[in-house]
Backbone as ProteinMPNN parsed JSONL, in Angstrom:
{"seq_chain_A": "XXXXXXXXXXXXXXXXXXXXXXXXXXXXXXXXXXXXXXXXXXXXXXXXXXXXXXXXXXXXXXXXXXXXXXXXXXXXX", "coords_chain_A": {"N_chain_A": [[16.594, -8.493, 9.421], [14.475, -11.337, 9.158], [15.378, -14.193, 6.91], [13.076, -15.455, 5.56], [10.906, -13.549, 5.859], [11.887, -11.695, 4.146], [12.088, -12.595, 1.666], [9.073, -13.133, 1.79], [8.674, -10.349, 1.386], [10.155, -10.281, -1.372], [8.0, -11.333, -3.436], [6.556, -9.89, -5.712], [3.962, -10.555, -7.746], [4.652, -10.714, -10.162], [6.08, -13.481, -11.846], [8.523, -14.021, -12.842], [10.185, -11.604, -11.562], [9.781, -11.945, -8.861], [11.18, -14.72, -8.975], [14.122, -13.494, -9.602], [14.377, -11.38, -7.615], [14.251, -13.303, -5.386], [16.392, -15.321, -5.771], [18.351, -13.222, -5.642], [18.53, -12.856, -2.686], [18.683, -15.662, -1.687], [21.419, -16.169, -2.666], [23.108, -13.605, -2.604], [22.596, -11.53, -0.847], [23.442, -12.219, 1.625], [26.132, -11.994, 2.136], [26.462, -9.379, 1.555], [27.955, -6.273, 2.736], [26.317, -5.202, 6.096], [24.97, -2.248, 5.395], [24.257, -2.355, 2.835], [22.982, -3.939, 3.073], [20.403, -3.39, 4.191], [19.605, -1.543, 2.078], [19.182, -2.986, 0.259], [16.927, -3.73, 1.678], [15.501, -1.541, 1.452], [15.196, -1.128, -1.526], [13.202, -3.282, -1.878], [10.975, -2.357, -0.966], [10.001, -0.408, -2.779], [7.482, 0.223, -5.521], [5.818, -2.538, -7.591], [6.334, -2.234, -10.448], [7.772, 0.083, -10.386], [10.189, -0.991, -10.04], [10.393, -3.052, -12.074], [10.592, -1.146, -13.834], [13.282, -0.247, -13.348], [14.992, -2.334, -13.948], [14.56, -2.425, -16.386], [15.574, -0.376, -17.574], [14.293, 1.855, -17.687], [13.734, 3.577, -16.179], [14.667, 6.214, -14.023], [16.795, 5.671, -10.802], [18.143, 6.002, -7.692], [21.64, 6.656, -6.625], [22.519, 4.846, -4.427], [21.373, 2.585, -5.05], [22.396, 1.508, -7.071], [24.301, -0.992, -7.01], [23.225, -3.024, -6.461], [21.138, -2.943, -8.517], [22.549, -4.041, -10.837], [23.892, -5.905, -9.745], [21.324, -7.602, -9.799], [20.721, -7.083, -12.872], [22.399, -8.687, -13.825], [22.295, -11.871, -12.337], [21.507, -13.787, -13.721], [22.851, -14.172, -15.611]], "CA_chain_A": [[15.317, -9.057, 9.058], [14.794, -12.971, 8.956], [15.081, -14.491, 5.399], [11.628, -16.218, 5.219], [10.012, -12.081, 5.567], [12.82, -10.956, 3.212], [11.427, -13.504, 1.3], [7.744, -12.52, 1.575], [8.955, -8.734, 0.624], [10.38, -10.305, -2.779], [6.74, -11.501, -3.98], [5.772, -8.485, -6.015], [3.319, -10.793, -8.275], [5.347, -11.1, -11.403], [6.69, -14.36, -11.016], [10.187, -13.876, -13.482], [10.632, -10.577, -10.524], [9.538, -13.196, -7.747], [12.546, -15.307, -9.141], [14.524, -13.129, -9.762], [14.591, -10.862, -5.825], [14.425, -14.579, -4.006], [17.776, -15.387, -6.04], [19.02, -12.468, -4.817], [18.433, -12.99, -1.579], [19.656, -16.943, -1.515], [23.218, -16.034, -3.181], [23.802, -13.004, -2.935], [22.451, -10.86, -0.089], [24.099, -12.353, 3.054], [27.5, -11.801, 1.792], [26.571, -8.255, 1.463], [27.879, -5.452, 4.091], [24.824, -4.305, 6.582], [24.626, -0.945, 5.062], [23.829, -2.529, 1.265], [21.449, -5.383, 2.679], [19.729, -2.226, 4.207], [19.679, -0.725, 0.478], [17.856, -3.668, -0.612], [15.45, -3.984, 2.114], [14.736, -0.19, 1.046], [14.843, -1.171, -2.546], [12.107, -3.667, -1.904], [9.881, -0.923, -0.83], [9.997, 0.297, -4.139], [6.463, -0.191, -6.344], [6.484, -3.404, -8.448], [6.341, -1.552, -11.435], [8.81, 0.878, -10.758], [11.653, -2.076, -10.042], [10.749, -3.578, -13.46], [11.855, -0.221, -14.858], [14.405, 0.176, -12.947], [15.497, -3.129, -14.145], [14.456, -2.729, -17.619], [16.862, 0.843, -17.836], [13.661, 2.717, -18.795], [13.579, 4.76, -14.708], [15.989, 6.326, -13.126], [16.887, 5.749, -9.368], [18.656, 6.788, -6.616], [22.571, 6.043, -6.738], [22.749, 3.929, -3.988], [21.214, 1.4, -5.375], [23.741, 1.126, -8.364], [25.35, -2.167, -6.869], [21.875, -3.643, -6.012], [20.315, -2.553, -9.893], [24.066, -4.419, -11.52], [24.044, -7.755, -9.494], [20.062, -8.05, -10.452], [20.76, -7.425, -14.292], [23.348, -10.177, -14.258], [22.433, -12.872, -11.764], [21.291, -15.066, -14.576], [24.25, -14.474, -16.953]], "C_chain_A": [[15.525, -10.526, 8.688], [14.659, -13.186, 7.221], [13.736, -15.002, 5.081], [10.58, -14.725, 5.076], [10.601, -11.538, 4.446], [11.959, -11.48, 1.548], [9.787, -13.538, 0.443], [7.58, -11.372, 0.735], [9.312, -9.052, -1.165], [9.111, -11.024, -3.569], [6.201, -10.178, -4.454], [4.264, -9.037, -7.246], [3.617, -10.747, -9.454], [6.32, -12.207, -11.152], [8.12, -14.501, -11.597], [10.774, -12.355, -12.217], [10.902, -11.269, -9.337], [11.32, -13.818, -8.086], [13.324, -14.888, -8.72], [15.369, -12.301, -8.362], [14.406, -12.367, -4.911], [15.912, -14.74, -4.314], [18.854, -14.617, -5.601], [19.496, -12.399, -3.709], [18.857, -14.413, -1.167], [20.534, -16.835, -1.446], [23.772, -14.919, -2.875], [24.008, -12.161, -1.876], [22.965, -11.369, 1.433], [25.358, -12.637, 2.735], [27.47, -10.382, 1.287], [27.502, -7.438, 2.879], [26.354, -5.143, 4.64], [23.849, -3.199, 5.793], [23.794, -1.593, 3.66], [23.105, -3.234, 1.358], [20.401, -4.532, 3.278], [19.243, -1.581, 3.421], [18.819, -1.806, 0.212], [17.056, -3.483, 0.091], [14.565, -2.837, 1.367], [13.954, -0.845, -0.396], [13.648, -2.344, -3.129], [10.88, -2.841, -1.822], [9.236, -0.738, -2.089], [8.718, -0.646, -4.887], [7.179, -1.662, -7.539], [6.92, -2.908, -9.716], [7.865, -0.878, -12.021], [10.752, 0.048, -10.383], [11.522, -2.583, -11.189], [11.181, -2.334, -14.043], [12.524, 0.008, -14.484], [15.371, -1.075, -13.908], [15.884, -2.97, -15.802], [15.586, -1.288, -18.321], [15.912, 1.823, -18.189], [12.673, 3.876, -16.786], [14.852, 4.918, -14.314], [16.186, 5.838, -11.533], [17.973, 6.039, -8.688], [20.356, 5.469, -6.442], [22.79, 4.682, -5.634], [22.377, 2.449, -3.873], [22.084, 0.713, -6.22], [23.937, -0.255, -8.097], [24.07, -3.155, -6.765], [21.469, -4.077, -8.079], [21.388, -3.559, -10.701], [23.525, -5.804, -11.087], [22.544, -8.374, -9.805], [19.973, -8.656, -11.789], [21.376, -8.78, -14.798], [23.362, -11.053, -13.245], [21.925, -14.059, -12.278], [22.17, -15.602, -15.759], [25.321, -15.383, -16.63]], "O_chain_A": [[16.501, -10.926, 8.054], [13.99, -12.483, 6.464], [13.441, -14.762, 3.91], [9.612, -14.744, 4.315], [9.878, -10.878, 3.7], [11.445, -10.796, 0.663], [9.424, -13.781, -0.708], [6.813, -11.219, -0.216], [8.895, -8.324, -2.066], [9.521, -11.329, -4.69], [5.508, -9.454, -3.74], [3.528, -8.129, -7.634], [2.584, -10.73, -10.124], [7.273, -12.035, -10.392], [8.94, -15.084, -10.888], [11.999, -12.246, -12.168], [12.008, -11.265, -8.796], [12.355, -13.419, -7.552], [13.732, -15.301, -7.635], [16.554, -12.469, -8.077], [14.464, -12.298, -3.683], [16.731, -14.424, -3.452], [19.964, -15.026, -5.261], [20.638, -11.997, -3.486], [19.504, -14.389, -0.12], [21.081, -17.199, -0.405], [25.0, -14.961, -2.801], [25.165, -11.828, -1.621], [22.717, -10.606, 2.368], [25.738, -13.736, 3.137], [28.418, -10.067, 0.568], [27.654, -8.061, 3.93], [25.399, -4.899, 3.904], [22.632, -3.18, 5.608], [22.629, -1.223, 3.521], [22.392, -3.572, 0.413], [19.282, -4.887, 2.909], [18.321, -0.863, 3.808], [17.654, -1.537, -0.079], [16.066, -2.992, -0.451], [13.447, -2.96, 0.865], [12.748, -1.048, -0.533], [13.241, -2.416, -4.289], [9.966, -2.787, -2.645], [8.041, -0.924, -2.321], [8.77, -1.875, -4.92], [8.289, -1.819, -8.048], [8.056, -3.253, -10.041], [8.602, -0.99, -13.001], [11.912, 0.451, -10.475], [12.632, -2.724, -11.703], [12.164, -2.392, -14.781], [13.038, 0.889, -15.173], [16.377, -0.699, -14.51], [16.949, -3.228, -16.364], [16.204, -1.35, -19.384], [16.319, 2.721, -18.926], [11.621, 4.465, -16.533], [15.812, 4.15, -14.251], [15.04, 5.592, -11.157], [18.912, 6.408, -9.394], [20.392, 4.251, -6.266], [23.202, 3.607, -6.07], [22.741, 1.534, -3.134], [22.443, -0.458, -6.102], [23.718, -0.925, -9.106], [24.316, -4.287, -7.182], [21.546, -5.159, -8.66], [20.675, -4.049, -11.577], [22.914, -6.614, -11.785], [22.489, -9.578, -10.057], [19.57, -9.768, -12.131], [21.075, -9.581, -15.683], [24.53, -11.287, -12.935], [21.838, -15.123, -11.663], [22.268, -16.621, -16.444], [26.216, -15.598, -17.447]]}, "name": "protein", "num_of_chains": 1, "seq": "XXXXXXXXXXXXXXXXXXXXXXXXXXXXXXXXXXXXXXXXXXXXXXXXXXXXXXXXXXXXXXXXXXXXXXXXXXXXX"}
């Protein structure tokens, strides 16, 4: 998927989330393997809502995000 749609997909209308999934996607996500930049596209999918709790530790989700949910928490530390 081109970065400028990837892009589009990280606009969920919270603009510290906005930040937050573009940064991702600048630094971090094309130095992924296929399979895990696949995992994000999925984990874009995902309701805005239910990525701030994923973020915030207060939802559970689905292990294969693990590495996705980690480099989010700390790409501002």
């Amino acid at each position: 998927m081109l970065e400028s749609k990837l892009k589009w997909k990280c606009r969920k209308g919270i603009r510290e989330l906005d930040l937050l999934l573009t940064s991702y996607i600048e630094n971090i996500f094309h130095t992924l393997p296929k399979n895990e930049q696949l995992s994000f596209v999925e984990f874009l999918e995902k309701d805005t809502y239910d990525i701030l709790d994923i973020l915030m530790g207060k939802k559970s989700y689905d292990h294969k995000f693990e590495s996705i949910v980690s480099s989010l928490k700390n790409i501002n530390k």
